[in-house]
C-alpha positions in Angstrom: 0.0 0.0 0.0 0.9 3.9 -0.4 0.3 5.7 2.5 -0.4 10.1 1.8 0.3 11.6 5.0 -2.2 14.4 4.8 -4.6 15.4 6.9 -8.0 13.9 7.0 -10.8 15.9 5.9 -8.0 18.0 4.0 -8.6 19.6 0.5 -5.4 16.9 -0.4 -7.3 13.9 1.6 -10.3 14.6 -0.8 -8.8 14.9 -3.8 -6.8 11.5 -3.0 -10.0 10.0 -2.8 -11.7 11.4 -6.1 -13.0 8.9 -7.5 -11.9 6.0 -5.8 -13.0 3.2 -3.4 -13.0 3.8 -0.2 -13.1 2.2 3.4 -16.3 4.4 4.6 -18.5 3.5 1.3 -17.3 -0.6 0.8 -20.7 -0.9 2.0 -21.9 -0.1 -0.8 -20.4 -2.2 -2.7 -20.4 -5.4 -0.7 -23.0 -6.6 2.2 -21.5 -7.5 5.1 -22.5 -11.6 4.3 -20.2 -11.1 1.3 -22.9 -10.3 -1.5 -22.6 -7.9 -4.0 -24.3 -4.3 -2.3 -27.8 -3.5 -4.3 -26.0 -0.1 -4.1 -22.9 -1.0 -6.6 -24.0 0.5 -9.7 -25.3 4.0 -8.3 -22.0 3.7 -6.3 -20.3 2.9 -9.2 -21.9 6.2 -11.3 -20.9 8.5 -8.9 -17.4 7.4 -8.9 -17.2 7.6 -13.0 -18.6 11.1 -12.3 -16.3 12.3 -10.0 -13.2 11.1 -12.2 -14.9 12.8 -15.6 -15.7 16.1 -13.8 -12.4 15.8 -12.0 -13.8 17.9 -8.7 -14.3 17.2 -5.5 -18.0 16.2 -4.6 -20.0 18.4 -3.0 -20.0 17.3 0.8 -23.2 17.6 2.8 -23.1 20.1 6.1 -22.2 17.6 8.7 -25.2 16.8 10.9 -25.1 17.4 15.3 -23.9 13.3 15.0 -21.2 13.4 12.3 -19.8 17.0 13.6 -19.7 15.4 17.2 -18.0 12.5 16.2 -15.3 14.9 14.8 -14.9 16.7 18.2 -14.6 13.3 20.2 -12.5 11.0 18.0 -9.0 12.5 19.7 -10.7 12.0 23.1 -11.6 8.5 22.1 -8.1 7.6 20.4 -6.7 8.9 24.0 -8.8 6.7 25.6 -7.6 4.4 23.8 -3.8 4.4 24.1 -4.3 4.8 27.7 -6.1 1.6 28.4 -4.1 -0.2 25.8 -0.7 1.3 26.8 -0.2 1.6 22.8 0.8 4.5 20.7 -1.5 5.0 17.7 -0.1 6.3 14.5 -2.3 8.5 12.6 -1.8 8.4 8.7 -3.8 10.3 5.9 -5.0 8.1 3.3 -3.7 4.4 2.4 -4.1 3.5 -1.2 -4.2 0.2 -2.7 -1.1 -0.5 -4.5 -2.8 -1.4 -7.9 -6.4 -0.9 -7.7 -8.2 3.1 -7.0 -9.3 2.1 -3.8 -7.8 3.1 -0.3 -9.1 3.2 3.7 -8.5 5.8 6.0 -7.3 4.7 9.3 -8.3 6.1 12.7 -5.2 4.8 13.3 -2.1 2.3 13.2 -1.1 0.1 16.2 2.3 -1.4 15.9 3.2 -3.5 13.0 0.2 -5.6 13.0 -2.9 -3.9 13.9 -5.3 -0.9 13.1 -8.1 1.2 14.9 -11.6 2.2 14.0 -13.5 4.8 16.1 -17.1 5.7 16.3 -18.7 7.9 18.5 -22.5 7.3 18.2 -25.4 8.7 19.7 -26.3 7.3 23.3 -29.2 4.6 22.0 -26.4 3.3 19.3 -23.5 2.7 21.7 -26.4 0.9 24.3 -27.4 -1.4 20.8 -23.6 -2.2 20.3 -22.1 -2.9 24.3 -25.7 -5.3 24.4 -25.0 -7.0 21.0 -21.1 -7.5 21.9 -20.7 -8.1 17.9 -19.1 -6.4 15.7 -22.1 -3.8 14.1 -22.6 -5.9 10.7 -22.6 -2.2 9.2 -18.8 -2.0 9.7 -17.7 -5.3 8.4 -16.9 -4.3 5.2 -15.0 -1.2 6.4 -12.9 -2.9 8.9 -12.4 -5.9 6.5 -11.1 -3.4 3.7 -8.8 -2.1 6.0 -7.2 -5.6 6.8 -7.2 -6.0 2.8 -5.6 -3.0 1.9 -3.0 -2.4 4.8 -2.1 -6.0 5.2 -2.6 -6.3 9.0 -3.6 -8.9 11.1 -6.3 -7.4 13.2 -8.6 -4.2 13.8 -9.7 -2.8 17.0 -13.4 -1.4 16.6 -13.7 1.2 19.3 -17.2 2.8 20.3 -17.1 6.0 22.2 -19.4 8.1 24.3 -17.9 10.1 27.0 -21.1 9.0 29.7 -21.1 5.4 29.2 -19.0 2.4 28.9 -16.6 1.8 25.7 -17.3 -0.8 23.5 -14.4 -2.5 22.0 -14.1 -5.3 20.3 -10.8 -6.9 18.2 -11.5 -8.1 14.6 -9.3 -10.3 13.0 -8.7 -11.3 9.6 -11.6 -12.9 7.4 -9.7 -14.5 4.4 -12.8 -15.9 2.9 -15.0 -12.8 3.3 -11.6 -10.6 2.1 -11.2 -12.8 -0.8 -15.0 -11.8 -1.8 -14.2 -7.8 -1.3 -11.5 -8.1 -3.3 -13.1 -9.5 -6.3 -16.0 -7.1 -5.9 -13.8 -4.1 -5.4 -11.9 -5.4 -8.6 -14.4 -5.5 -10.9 -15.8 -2.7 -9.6 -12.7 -0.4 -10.2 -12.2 -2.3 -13.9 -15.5 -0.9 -14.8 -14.6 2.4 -13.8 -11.4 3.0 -15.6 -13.6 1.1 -18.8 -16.5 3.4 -18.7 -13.8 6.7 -17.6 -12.3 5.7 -21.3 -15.0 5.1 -23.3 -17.0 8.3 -22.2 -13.8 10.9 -22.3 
């Protein structure tokens, strides 16, 4: 992988992820059971879009939830290298080596791990510390981080300054990875296709 040290959110982090792949909309392209996402196509659209209008997409005013999240995610990466006695590294943007697709990190732990933060409403953090599972919504987020920075596991850390953590360690899925991949490849071959044809 190639990692851009830039700062997330950064006029360099978006253009890095003009028209590509990303960690935060694999969803999109695959289900978390390892189907292809009904979403693919419109998904798909809006990447061949962004690559023929070369601009960055409009982004939507961040809502109380989003903008919150924001404000707490140092707090809750903190939190976490206290309890964990780790350092996290943050990095930018990591890019597949081959394929437009890349994940951006909360953060990396040592050589073989990685962290993903949320910060969710008080009701969402109560559904994920009684469920004790990974939120099937993330799978292919966390999963797509394995795949693309090569690591062996992924802390998935929910934060909410009044209540407990949840936290729970992910490791790899080779089977489910294996699925991403081809989905994410063919996905990204039909992009650079349909960028050619309609230039």
């Amino acid at each position: 992988m190639k990692i851009l040290e830039c700062e997330q959110r950064s006029t360099e982090w978006f253009e890095a992820r003009l028209g590509c792949i990303t960690g935060s909309n694999m969803s999109k392209v695959i289900t978390a059971s390892g189907k292809p996402s009904t979403q693919i196509d419109t998904h798909i659209n809006e990447l061949i879009a962004q690559r023929l209008i070369g601009e960055i997409p409009q982004q939507d005013e961040p809502n109380f939830w989003m903008q919150r999240g924001t404000e707490l995610e140092p707090q809750a990466r903190m939190f976490y290298e206290l309890a964990q006695d780790v350092e996290v590294k943050e990095v930018g943007f990591c890019k597949h080596d081959i394929l437009n697709c890349g994940v951006s990190p909360d953060g990396l732990v040592g050589d073989d791990g990685g962290l993903e933060i949320k910060c969710p409403r008080e009701s969402t953090q109560i559904k994920y510390l009684r469920s004790g599972k990974l939120p099937a919504e993330y799978k292919p987020q966390v999963m797509a981080c394995l795949w693309i920075t090569r690591r062996e596991w992924w802390d998935f850390l929910s934060f909410h300054p009044k209540l407990p953590e949840f936290q729970i360690r992910v490791y790899r899925d080779e089977e489910y990875i294996s699925s991403l991949q081809q989905q994410v490849t063919k996905a990204c071959e039909t992009i650079e296709n349909e960028v050619r044809k309609l230039q």
